[in-house]
N, C-alpha and C positions, 0 to 999 in steps of 0.2 A: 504494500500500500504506500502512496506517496506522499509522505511527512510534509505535504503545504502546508506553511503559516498561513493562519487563518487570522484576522483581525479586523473581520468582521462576518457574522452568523448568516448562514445561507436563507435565501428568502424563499425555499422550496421551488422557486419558478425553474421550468423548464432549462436547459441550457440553450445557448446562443449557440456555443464551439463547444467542440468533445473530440478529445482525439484518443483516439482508440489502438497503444504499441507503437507510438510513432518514433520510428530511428530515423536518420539522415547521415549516412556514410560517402565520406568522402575519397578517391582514390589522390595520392600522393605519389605515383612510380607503383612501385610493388606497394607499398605499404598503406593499410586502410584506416582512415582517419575517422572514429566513432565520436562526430560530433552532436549529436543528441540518439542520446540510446533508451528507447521501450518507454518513454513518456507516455502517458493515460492523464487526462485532466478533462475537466466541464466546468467554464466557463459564463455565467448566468445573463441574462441581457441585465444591462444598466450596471454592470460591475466596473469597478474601476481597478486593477488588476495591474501589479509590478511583478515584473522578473527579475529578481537579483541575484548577479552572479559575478564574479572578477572577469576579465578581459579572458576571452577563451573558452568559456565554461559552456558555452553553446546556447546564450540566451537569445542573440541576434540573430541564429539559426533556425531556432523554433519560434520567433517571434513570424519570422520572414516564410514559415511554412504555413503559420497559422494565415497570414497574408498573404497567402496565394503567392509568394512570390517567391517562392520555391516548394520542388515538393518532395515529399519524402523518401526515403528509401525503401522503406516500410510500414506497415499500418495504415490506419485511415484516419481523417480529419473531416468531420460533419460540419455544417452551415445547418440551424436552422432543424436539424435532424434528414441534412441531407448532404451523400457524399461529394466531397470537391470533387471533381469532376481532373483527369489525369491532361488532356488536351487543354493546351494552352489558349487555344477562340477563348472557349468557355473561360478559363481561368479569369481572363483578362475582363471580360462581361462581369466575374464576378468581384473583381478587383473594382472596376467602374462604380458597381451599383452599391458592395455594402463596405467598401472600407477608403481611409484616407490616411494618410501617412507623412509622417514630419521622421526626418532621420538629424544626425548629429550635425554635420554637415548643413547649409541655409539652402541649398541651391537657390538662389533669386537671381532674374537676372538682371545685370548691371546697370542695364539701358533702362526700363521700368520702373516706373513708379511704385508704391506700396500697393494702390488698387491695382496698377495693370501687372502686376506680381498676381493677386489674389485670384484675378479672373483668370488665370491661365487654364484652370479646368476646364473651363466652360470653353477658354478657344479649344481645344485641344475635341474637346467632347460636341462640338459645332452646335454649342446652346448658346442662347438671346443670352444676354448682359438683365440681370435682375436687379436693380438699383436695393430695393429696397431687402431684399436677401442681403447685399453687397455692406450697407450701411451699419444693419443690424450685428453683420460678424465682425466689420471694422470697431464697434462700440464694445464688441462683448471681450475685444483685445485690448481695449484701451488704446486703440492708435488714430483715433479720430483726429489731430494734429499732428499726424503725420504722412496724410492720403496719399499730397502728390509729392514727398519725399523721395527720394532713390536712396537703393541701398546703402552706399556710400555717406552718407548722411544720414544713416542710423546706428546706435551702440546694437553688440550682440548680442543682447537681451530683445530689443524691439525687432530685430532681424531672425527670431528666430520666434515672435509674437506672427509677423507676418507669413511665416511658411506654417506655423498651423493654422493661421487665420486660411490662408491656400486650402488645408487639407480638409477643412467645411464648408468650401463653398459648394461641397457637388455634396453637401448634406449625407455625410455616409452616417451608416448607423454603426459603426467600428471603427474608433480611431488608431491606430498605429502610431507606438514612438518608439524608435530604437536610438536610443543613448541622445534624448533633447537636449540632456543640457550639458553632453560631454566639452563644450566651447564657450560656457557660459561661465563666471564667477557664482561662489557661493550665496552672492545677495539674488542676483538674476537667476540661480537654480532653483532657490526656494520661491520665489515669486513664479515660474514656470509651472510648478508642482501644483501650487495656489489656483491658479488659473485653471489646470488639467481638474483641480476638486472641485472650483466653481462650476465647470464646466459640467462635469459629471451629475454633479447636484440638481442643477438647474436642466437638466436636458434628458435627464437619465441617457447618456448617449455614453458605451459602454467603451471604456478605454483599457488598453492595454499598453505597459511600459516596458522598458527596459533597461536596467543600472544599476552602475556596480556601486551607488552610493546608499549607503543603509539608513542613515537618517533620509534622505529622500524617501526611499520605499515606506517609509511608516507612514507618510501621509497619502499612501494610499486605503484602499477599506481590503483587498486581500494580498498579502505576501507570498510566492510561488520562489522558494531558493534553489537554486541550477547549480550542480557543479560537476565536473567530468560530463556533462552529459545527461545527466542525470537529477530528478528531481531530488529534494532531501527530505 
């Protein structure tokens, strides 16, 4: 059975994600690299959900399975009570519709303002421009004075407000963070975290994290510890 820290009481609801023996083996030359090995977990909608693990421990592996954006070696990984599906079309469909994603890294790009950063989904996914969608995620970042900004002329705190303000504009019901605030100072990492619980609070819109910082992870409502591969 898998020793999750729990800190906070399950609310019986159905699971969101379930992954049922999930490894992820890596070949190296001859040698096979067992970065997450025989994982089992269920995941509830509206949970707000850290993986803590050191550099290595395979949290960014199974975080990236659970999002479609890689797939296993073995086992399976449910949506909803239903199998991801192996073919990459589909993956990518399901990548679109339930999840959004902020990694350590801003990517923003240079040229672009804050908002024409945030819309890039919607170019990308050839959807109208929603002003007042648009407004409402700018507010819920706090970056309303900073709209027509370029990256360039923001700290890496608000530069990393803007790529998840990015990863809700196309409204997923999964949010994805692999290692937010690995570029961020200790003021701007706790205020990150803040925001991921407001976020949560107010939206029930289920997040999953990822970091090797353990005061972080407490401010989430479940702790899931990763090491070799393996849950603890």
């Amino acid at each position: 059975m898998n020793n999750a820290i729990e800190t906070k009481p399950s609310s019986g609801l159905s699971p969101m994600i379930r992954l049922d023996q999930v490894s992820k083996i890596y070949k190296r030359g001859t040698e096979e690299v067992h970065a997450v090995e025989n994982v089992s977990l269920s995941i509830e909608p509206g949970s707000f959900v850290c993986l803590l693990g050191s550099s290595g421990s395979g949290k960014s592996t199974l975080l990236h399975m659970i999002g479609c954006l890689d797939q296993p070696s073995d086992g399976k990984i449910f949506l909803d009570d239903k199998e991801i599906p192996l073919q990459e079309r589909k993956r990518i469909q399901i990548r679109r519709n339930f999840f959004g994603f902020i990694f350590q890294q801003f990517f923003l790009i240079p040229t672009l303002n804050v908002e024409e950063n945030i819309l890039l989904p919607l170019v990308f996914m050839k959807k109208q421009k929603d002003d007042q969608a648009l407004d409402k995620i700018i507010r819920l970042v706090h970056l309303e004075h900073r709209k027509k900004h370029r990256p360039s002329q923001l700290s890496g705190g608000e530069m990393q407000r803007v790529a998840i303000a990015r990863a809700l504009m196309n409204d997923p019901r999964i949010l994805i963070a692999d290692e937010p605030t690995g570029n961020l100072d200790s003021k701007n990492s706790i205020e990150m975290f803040e925001l991921f619980r407001d976020l949560n609070e107010k939206t029930q819109m289920t997040i999953i994290c990822a970091t090797h910082n353990q005061e972080l992870a407490k401010m989430s409502g479940r702790i899931l510890t990763i090491k070799d591969g393996k849950l603890q």
